[in-house]
C-alpha positions as CSV (number, residue, x, y, z in Angstrom):
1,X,323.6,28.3,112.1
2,X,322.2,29.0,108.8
3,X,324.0,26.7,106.5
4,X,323.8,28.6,103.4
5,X,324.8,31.9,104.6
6,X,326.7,31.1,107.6
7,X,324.7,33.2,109.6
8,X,324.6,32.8,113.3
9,X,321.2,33.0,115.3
10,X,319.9,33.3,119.1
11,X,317.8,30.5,120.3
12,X,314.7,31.3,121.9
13,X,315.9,30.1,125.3
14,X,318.8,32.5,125.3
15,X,316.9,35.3,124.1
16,X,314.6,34.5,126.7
17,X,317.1,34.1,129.4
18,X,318.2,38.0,128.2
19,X,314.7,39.7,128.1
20,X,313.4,37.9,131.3
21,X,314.9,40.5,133.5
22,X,313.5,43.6,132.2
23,X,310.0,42.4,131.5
24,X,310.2,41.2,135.1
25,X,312.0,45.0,136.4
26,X,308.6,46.7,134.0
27,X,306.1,44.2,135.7
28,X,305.4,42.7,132.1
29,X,304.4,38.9,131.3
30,X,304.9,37.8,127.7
31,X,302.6,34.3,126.6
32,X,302.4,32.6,123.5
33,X,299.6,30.5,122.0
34,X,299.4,28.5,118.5
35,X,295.8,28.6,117.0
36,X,294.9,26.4,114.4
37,X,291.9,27.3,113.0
38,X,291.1,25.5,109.6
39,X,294.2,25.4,107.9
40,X,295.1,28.4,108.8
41,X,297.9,28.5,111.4
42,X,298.3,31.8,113.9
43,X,300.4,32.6,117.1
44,X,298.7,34.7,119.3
45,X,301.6,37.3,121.5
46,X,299.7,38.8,124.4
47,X,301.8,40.8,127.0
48,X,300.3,41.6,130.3
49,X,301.0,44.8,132.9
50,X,301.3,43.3,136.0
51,X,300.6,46.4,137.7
52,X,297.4,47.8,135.8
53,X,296.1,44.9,134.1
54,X,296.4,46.7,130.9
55,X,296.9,44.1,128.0
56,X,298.0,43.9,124.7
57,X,297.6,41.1,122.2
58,X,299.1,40.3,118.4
59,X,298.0,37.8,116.1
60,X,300.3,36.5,113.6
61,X,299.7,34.2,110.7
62,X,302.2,31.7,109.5
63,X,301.7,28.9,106.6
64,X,301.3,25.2,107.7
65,X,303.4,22.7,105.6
66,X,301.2,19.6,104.3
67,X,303.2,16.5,103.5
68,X,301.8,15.3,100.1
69,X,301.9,11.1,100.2
């Protein structure tokens, strides 16, 4: 729960739990992979077809937090 708005959220794992069904019914894998490269910091989506082999992938770039001393 967010604490300033009092807004509810899914965890991963039950979002996860939901979606696992009809990736699996569509013959779709879903991975994730975090890529540090420099200081930049990415998450790479890629999402397979079971079936053809066709494949998709997204890169997304999110900021890493440095601790000052």
């Amino acid at each position: 729960m967010d604490p300033f708005f009092k807004s509810k959220y899914a965890t991963l794992d039950a979002i996860q739990h939901h979606i696992k069904p009809y990736l699996h019914k569509n013959g779709l894998v879903v991975t994730q992979v975090n890529i540090i490269a420099g200081e930049q910091g990415f998450v790479q989506t890629n999402v397979w077809h079971t079936e053809s082999g066709e494949t998709s992938s997204f890169l997304l770039l999110y900021i890493l937090m440095v601790e000052d001393p």
